[in-house]
C-alpha positions as CSV (number, residue, x, y, z in Angstrom):
1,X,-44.6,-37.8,11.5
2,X,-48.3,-36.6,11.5
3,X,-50.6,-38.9,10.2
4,X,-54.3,-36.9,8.6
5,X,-57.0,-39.2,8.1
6,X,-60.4,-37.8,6.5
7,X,-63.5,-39.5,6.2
8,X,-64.9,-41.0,2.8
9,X,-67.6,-38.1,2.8
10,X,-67.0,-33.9,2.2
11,X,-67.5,-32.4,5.6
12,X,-66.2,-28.8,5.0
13,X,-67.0,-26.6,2.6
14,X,-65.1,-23.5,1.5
15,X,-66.0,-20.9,-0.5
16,X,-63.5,-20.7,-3.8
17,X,-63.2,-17.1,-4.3
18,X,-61.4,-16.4,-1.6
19,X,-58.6,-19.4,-2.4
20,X,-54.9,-17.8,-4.3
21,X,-55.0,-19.9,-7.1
22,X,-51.2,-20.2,-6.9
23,X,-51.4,-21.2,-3.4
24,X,-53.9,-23.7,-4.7
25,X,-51.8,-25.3,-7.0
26,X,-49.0,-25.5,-4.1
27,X,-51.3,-27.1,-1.9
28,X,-52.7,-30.2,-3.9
29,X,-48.9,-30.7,-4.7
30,X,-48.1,-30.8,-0.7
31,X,-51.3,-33.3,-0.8
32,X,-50.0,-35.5,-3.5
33,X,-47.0,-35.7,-1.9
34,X,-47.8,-36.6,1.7
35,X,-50.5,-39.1,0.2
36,X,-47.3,-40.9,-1.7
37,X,-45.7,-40.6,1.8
38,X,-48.3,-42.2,3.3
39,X,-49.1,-44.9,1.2
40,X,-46.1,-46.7,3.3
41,X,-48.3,-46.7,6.3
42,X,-51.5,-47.8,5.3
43,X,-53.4,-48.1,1.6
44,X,-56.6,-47.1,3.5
45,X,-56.1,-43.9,3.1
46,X,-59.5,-42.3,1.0
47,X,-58.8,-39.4,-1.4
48,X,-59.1,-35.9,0.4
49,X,-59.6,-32.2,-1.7
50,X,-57.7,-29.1,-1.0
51,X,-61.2,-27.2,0.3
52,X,-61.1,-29.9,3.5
53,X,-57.3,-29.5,4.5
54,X,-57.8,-25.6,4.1
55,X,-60.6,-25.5,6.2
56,X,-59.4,-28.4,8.6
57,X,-56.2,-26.3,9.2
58,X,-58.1,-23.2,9.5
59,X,-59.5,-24.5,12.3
60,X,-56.7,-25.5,14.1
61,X,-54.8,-23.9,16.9
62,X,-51.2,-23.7,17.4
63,X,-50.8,-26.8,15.0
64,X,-52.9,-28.6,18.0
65,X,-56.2,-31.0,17.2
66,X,-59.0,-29.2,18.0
67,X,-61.5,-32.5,18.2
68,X,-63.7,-32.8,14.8
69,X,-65.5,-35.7,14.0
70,X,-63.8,-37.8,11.4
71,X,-60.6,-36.1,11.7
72,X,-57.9,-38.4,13.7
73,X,-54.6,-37.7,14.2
74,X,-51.7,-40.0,15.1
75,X,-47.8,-39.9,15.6
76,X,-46.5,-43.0,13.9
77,X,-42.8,-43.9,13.7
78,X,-40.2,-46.1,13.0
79,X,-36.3,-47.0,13.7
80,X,-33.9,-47.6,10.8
81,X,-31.1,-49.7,11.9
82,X,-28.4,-51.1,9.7
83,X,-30.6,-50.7,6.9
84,X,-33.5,-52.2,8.3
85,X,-36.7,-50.8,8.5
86,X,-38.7,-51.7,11.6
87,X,-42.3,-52.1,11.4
88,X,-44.3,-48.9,12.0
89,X,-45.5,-47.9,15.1
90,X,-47.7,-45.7,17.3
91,X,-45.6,-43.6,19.4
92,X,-46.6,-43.2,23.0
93,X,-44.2,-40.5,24.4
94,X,-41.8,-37.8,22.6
95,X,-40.5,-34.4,23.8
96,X,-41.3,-32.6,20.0
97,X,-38.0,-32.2,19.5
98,X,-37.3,-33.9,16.0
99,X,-38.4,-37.1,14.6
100,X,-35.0,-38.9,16.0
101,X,-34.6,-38.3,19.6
102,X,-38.4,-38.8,19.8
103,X,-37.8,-42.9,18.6
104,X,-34.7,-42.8,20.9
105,X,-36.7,-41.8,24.2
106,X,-38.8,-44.1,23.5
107,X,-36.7,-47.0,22.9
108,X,-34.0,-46.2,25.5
109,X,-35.6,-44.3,27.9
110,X,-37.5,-46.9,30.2
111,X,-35.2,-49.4,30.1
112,X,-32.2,-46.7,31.2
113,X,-34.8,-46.0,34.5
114,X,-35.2,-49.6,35.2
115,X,-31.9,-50.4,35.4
116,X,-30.9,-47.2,37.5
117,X,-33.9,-47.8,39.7
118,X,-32.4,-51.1,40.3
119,X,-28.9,-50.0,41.4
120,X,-28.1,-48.7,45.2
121,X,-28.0,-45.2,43.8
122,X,-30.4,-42.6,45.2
123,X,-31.3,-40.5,48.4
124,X,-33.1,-42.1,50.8
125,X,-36.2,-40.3,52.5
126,X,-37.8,-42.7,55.4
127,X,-38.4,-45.4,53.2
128,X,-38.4,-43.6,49.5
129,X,-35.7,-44.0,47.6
130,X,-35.1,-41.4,44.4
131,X,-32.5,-42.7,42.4
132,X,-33.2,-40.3,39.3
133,X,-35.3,-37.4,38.3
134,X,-36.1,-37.3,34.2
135,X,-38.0,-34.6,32.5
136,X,-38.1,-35.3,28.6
137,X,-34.5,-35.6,27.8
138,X,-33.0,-33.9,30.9
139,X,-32.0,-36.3,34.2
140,X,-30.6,-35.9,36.8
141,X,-28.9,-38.7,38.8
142,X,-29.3,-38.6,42.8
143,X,-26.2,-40.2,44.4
144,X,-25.5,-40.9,48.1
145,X,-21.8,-40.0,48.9
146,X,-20.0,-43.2,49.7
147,X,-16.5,-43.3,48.5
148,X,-16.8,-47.1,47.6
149,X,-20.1,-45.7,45.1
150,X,-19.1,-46.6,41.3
151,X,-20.0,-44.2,38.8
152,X,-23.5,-43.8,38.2
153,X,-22.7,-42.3,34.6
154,X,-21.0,-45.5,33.6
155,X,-25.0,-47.3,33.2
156,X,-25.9,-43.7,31.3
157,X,-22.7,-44.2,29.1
158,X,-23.4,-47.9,28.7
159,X,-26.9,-47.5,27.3
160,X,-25.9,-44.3,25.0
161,X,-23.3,-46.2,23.6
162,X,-26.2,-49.4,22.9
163,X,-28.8,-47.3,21.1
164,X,-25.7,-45.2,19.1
165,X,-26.2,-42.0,20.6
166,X,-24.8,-39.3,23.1
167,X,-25.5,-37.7,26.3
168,X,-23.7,-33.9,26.3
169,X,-20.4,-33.7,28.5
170,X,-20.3,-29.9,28.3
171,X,-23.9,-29.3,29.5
172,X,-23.8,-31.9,32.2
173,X,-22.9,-30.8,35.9
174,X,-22.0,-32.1,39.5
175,X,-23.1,-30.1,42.8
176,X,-22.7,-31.4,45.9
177,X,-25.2,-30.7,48.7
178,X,-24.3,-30.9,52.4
179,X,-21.1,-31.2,54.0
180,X,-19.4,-33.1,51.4
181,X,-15.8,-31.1,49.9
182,X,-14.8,-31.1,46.6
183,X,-11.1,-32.6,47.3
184,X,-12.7,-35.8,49.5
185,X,-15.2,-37.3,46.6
186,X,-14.2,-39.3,43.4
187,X,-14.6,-37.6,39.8
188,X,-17.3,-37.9,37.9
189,X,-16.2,-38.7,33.7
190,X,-18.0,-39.0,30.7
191,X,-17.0,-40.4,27.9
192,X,-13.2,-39.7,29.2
193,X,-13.9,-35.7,30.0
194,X,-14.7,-35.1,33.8
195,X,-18.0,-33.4,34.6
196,X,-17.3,-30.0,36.3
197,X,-18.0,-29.8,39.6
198,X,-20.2,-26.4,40.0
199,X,-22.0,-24.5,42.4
200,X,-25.0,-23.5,40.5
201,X,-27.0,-24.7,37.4
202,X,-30.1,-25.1,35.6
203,X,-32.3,-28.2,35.4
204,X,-35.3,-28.1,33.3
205,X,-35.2,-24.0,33.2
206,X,-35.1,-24.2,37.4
207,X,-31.6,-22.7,39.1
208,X,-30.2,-25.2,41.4
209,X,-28.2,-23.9,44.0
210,X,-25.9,-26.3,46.0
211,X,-25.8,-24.2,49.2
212,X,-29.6,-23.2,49.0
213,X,-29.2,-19.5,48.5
214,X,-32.0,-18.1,46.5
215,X,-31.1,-14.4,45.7
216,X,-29.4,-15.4,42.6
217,X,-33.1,-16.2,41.3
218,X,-34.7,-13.9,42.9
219,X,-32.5,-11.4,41.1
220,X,-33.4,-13.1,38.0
221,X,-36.9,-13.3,38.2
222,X,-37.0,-10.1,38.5
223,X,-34.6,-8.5,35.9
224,X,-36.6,-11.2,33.9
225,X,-39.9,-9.6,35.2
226,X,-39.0,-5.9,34.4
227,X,-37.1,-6.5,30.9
228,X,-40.3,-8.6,29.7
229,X,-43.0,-5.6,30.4
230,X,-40.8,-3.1,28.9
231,X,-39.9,-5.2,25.8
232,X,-43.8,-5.2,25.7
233,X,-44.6,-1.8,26.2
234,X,-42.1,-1.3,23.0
235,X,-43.9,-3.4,21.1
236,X,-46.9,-1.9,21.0
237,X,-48.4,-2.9,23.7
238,X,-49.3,0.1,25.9
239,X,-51.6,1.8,27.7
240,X,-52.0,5.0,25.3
241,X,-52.9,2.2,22.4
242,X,-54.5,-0.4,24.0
243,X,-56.9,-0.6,27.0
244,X,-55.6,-0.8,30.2
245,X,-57.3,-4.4,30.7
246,X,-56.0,-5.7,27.5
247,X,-52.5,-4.8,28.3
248,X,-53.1,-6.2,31.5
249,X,-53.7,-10.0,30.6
250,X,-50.9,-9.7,28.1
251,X,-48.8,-8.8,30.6
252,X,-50.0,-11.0,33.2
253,X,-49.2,-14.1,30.5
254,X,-46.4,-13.1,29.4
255,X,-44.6,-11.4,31.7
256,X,-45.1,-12.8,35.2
257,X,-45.7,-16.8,33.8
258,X,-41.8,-16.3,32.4
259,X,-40.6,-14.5,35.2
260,X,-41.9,-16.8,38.0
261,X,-41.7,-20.2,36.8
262,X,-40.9,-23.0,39.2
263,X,-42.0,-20.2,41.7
264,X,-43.4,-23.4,43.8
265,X,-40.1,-24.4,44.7
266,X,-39.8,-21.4,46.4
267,X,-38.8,-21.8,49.6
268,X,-37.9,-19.7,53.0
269,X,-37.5,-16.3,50.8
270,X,-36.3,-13.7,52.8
271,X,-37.6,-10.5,53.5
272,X,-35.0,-8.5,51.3
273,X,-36.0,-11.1,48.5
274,X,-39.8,-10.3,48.7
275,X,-39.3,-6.5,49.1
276,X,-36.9,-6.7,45.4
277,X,-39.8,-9.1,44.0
278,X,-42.4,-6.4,45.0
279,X,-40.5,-3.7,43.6
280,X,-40.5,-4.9,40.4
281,X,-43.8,-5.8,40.8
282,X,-45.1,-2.3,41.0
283,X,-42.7,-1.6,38.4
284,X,-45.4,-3.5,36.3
285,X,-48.0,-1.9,37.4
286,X,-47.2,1.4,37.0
287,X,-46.1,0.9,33.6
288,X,-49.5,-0.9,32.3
289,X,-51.4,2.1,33.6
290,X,-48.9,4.6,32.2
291,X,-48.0,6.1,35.3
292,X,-44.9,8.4,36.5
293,X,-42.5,6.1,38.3
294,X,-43.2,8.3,41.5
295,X,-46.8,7.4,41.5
296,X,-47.8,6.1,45.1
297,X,-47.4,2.3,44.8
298,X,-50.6,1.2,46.9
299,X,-52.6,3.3,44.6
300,X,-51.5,1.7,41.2
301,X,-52.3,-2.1,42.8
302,X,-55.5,-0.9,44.4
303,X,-56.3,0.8,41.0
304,X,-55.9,-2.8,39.0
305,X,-57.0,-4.8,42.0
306,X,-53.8,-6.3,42.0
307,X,-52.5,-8.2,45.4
308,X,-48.5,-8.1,46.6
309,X,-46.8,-10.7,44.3
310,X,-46.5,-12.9,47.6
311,X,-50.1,-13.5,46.9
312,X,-49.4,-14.5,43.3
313,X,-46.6,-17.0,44.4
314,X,-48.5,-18.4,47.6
315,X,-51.3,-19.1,44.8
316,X,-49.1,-20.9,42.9
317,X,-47.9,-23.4,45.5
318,X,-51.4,-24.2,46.2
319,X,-52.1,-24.9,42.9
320,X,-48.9,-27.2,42.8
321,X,-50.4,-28.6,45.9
322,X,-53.2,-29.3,44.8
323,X,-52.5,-31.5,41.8
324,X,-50.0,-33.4,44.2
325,X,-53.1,-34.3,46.2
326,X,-54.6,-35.5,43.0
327,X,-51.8,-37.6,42.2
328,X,-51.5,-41.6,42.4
329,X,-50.0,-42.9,45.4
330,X,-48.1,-45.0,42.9
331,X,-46.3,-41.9,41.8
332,X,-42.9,-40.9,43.3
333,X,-43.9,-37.2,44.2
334,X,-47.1,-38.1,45.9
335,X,-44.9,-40.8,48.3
336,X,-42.0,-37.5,48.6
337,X,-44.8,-35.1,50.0
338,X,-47.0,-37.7,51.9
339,X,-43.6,-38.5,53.5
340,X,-42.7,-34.9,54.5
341,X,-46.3,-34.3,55.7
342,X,-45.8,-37.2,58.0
343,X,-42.7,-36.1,59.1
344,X,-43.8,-31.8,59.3
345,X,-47.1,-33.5,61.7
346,X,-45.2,-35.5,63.7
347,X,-41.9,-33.8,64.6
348,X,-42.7,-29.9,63.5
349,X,-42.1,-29.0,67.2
350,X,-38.3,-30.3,66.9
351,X,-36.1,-29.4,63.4
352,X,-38.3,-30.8,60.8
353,X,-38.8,-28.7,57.9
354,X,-41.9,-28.2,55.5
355,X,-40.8,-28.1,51.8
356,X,-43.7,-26.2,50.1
């Protein structure tokens, strides 16, 4: 719920004649209603015209506060519960995905990582344990094999069951890294239904791969990369209508920001995987200048000023790298990479391994 707070005085003005005055009547109905809404919350609320919420939302970009003096904006929420109304409260975290699972994250969510983090569960690095991983709604659970290892799920299960809701058994996965077989570890249930056991799958829009073979992504980065531009180019977006530059950036935002996400995981690509990445590359850059397929390839990058799309990716790592540095050394990543650093320093000459 969005909570619009204006100030006692008239800080916008707008001029009438160019106000529908259908949508005019529409709009102080909206008002009436959300002030009715609102009275629930707080009876502070001062009257506000339709000329300041037209020119407020004028203003605004992608539905996003844009900072004006006396305009606040809040998230406010609260739980219903066996027909009880809690009181209403500010909420501090939410993934924007509805109202509902917004309260349940917040309720559930730190005390499901507190008790996981307090288990035996997790890999251990030096002296780093990871016991889970959680990105809004999505975690994944990081389990040492040991045969003797209870279910991790069953805490998961436990606390879904507490706060009435339910984690999906069809969209959740095992994968086993190392030497570990299928036949020799115990199954993973849900709810009653085992969790697959797979080799591949998607966490947080990154493929996972259980024996660390990356061509599967690379492939799909660049199908991704290629069927983006063109999809681009048919909409209207091209060279003959547009300048060259423009279709550039819309490209370059579009295109290669879908195509290459989680690109900082990358790791160890091969040489066949960088040629196919730099294929489709000049793919791109032929088609934002308009040029025959057959066009010499160093003269459309040199033409744009474009670098190989090595460049682009090695870029993006130090980026990544960057904002690790800036972390806390409270925070679990920060401790992760300070812990391979140590490790790359001191034993790089032997079988360590850098994980960019």
């Amino acid at each position: 719920m969005i909570y619009v707070r204006l100030g006692p005085t008239t800080i916008f003005k707008t001029d009438r004649t160019l106000l529908n005055p259908e949508r005019e009547q529409n709009m102080k109905q909206t008002i009436a209603d959300i002030r009715n809404c609102f009275r629930a919350v707080s009876e502070n609320i001062t009257e506000f015209e339709y000329d300041e919420v037209y020119d407020v939302c004028k203003k605004l970009k992608n539905n996003k506060s844009t900072g004006l003096d006396k305009v606040s904006y809040e998230h406010v929420n609260s739980i219903l519960f066996n027909n009880k109304l809690s009181r209403w409260f500010q909420l501090q975290r939410g993934v924007r995905q509805g109202g509902v699972l917004s309260a349940v994250l917040l309720s559930f969510i730190n005390d499901l990582l507190i008790e996981l983090n307090k288990t035996s569960y997790g890999t251990i690095l030096y002296d780093v344990r990871v016991a889970c991983s959680v990105q809004a709604d999505d975690i994944a659970l990081d389990v040492s094999y040991n045969p003797r290892n209870a279910n991790p799920n069953n805490i998961c299960q436990l606390f879904s069951e507490r706060w009435a809701f339910k984690f999906s058994s069809s969209k959740s996965h095992v994968l086993l890294y190392g030497k570990c077989q299928r036949n020799t570890i115990d199954r993973f249930f849900l709810y009653g239904s085992e969790i697959p056991i797979v080799k591949s799958t998607k966490h947080v829009g990154i493929l996972l791969e259980s024996s660390f073979n990356s061509m599967e992504q690379t492939i799909n980065a660049c199908h991704m990369l290629r069927a983006t531009t063109i999809s681009i180019m048919n909409s209207g977006v091209h060279p003959a209508i547009l300048n060259t530059s423009t279709c550039l950036k819309i490209v370059n935002q579009l295109a290669y920001t879908r195509a290459l996400y989680g690109c900082e995981l990358w790791n160890n690509l091969t040489k066949s995987e960088l040629l196919l990445l730099e294929r489709a590359h000049r793919f791109v850059c032929k088609a934002v200048q308009g040029l025959p397929k057959r066009s010499r390839s160093d003269k459309c990058t040199s033409l744009l000023g474009w670098l190989c799309i090595e460049c682009y990716i090695d870029k993006c790592k130090l980026l990544f790298f960057g904002r690790l540095c800036r972390l806390n050394s409270t925070h679990l990543p920060k401790q992760i990479m300070m812990a391979r650093l140590l490790e790359f320093k001191y034993m790089c000459g032997q079988s360590a391994w850098f994980h960019s």
